[in-house]
C-alpha positions in Angstrom: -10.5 19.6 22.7 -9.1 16.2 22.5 -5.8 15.1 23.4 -3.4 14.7 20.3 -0.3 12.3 20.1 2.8 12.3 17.5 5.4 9.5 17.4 8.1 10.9 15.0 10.0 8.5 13.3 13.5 9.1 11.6 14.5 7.4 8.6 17.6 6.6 6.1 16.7 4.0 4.0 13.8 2.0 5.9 11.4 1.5 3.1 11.1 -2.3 4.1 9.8 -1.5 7.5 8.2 2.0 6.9 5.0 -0.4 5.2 4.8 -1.9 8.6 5.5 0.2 11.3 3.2 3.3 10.2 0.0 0.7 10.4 1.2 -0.7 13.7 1.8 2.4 15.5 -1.8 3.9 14.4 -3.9 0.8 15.5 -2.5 1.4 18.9 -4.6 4.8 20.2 -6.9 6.8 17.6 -5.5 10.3 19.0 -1.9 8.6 17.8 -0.3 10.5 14.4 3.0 9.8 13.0 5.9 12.2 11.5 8.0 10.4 9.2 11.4 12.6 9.5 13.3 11.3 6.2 17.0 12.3 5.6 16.8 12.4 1.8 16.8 8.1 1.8 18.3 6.6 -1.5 15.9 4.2 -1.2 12.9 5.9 -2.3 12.0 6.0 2.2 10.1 10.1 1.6 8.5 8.9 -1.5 7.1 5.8 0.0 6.1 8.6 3.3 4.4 10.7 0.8 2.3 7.9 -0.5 1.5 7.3 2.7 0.2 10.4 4.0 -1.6 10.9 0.7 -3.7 8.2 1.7 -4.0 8.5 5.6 -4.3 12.3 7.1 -3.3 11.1 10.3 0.7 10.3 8.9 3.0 13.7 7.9 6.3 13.9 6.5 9.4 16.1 6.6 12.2 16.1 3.8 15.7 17.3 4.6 18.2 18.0 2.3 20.4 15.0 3.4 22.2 12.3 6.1 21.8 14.9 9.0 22.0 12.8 12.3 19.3 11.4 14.5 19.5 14.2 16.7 18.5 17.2 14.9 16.1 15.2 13.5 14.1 15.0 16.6 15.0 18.4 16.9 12.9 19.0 13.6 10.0 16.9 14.5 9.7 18.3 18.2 9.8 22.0 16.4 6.9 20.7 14.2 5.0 19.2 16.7 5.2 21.8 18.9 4.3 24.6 15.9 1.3 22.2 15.3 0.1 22.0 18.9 0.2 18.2 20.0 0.0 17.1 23.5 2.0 14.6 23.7 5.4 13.9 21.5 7.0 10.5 20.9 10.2 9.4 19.7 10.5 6.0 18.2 12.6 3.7 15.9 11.7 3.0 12.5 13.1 -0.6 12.6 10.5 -2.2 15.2 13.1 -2.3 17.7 10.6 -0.5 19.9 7.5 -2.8 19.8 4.4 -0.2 19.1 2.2 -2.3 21.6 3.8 -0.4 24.2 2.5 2.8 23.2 -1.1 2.4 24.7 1.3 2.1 28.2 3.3 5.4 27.5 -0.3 7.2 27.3 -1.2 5.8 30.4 1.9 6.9 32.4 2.3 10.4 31.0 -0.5 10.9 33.2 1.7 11.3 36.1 5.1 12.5 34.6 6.8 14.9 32.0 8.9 12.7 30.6 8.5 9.0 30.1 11.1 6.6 29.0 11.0 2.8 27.9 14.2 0.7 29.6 15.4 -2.0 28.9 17.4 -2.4 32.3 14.8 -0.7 34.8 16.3 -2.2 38.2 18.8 -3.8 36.4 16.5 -6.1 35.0 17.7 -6.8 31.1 14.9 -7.0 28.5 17.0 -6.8 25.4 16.4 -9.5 22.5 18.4 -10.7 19.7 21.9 -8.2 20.9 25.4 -9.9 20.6 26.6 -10.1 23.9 29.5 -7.4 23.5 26.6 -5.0 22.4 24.3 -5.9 25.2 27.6 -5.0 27.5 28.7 -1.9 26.0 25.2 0.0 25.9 24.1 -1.4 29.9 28.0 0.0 30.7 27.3 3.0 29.1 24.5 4.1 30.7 26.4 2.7 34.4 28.8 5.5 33.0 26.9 8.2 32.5 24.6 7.9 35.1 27.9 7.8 37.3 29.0 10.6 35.7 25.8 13.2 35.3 23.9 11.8 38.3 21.1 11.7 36.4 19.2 8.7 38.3 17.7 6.6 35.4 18.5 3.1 34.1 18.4 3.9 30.3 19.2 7.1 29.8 20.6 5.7 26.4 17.0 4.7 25.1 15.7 5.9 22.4 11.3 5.3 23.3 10.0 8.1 25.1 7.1 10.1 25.1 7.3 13.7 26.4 4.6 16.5 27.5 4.7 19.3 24.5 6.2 21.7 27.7 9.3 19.3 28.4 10.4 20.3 25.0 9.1 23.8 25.0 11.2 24.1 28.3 14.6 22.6 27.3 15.6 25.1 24.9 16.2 23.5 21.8 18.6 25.6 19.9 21.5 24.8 23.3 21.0 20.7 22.3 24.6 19.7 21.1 24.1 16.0 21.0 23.7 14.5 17.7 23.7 10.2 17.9 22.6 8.4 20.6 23.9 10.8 23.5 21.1 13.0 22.1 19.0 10.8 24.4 21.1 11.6 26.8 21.3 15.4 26.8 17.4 15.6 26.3 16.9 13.7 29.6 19.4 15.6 31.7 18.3 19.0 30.2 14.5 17.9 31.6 15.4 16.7 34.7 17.5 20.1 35.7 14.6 21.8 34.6 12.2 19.9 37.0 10.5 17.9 35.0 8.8 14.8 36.0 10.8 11.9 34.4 9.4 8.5 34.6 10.8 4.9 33.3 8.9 1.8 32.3 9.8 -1.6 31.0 9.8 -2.4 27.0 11.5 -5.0 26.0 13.5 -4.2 23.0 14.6 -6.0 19.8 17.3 -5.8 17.3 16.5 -5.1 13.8 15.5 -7.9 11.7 15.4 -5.7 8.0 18.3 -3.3 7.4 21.4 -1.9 8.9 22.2 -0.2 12.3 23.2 3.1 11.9 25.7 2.8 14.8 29.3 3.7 14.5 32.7 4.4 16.6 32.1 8.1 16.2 28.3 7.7 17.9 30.1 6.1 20.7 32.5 9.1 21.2 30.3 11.8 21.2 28.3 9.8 23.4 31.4 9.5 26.3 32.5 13.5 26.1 29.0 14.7 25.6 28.2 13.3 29.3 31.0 15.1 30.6 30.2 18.7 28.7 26.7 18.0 30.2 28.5 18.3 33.4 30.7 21.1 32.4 27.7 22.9 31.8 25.8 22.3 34.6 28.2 23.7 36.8 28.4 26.6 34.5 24.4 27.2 34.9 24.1 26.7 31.3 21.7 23.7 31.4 
């Protein structure tokens, strides 16, 4: 049977970039499908999705009820990937801050790994474009912090382009994932590599949104500096 490939994609109000991104990401690899995981967008996003899939098999969508958080909705698309039996699952950003090019490359490296993440600082090498300089700062300081903190030895533990093997997420136990912003990146990563799982980092170089708004905020930066500690916590509890 051949190998299949999902890159889920959550939106909020990304019907400018939905008409672009969709096409680029399935030109990459023919076994590549996408899951467009919409929180309820006032912009007509899930409408535009269901359009979409209407006319291309190889895109799905998911409704939810509302603004639930990027976290559990990865959770969602991972649950529906896994239900629906695809190899390999992918997490990417809607706004073509993750350049879809570089998806023929995550295929190629999952050969050899579990777990495969695009940095932007591997070896401290920055390949960020377009970030104020105070952004740039506080997310390469972040992931100093929590790699000082979790000893979990990646570069961008932060990033949000991976590509895991269907048992990385069969194996972390979903239902114990807390996170729910960006330090959902975080938690996923450290849950995989306690568990043994192969993790592997490559270079992307990474943009800032050109069409619509971050959905960054003070409280996504909290969670993200306890969660690292809990993570922590809960290792030396045995509970991850």
């Amino acid at each position: 049977m051949a190998e299949r490939a999902l890159v889920i994609v959550p939106t909020y109000n990304e019907r400018e970039n939905l008409t672009r991104i969709v096409p680029a990401i399935l030109e990459q690899d023919r076994r590549l499908e996408v899951l467009v995981v919409d929180d309820a967008s006032p912009d007509g996003t899930g409408a535009l999705a269901d359009e979409m899939a209407g006319r291309e098999p190889r895109v799905h969508v998911l409704h939810r009820p509302g603004k639930l958080g990027l976290g559990t909705a990865y959770v969602a698309g991972f649950r529906w990937a896994i239900q629906q039996g695809f190899d390999f699952v992918f997490e990417m950003d809607a706004d073509f801050s993750h350049d879809p090019r570089h998806l023929p490359k995550f295929l190629e490296e999952i050969r050899d790994a579990d777990l495969v993440i695009g940095s932007r600082y591997l070896d401290r090498r920055v390949t960020v474009i377009n970030w104020p300089m105070s952004r740039l700062m506080l997310s390469y300081f972040a992931n100093v912090y929590a790699r000082w903190v979790t000893g979990l030895k990646l570069w961008d533990s932060t990033g949000g382009y991976k590509c895991y093997r269907r048992a990385v997420l069969e194996g972390i136990d979903l239902d114990r994932v807390r996170s729910n912003g960006y330090s959902f990146q975080i938690e996923t990563s450290y849950r995989a590599w306690r568990k043994g799982f192969r993790i592997r980092e490559i270079t992307i170089t990474f943009s800032d949104r050109n069409v619509g708004h971050s959905k960054m905020s003070g409280a996504i930066v909290r969670e993200a500096v306890w969660m690292v500690w809990r993570l922590r916590w809960w290792a030396l509890l045995g509970r991850v």
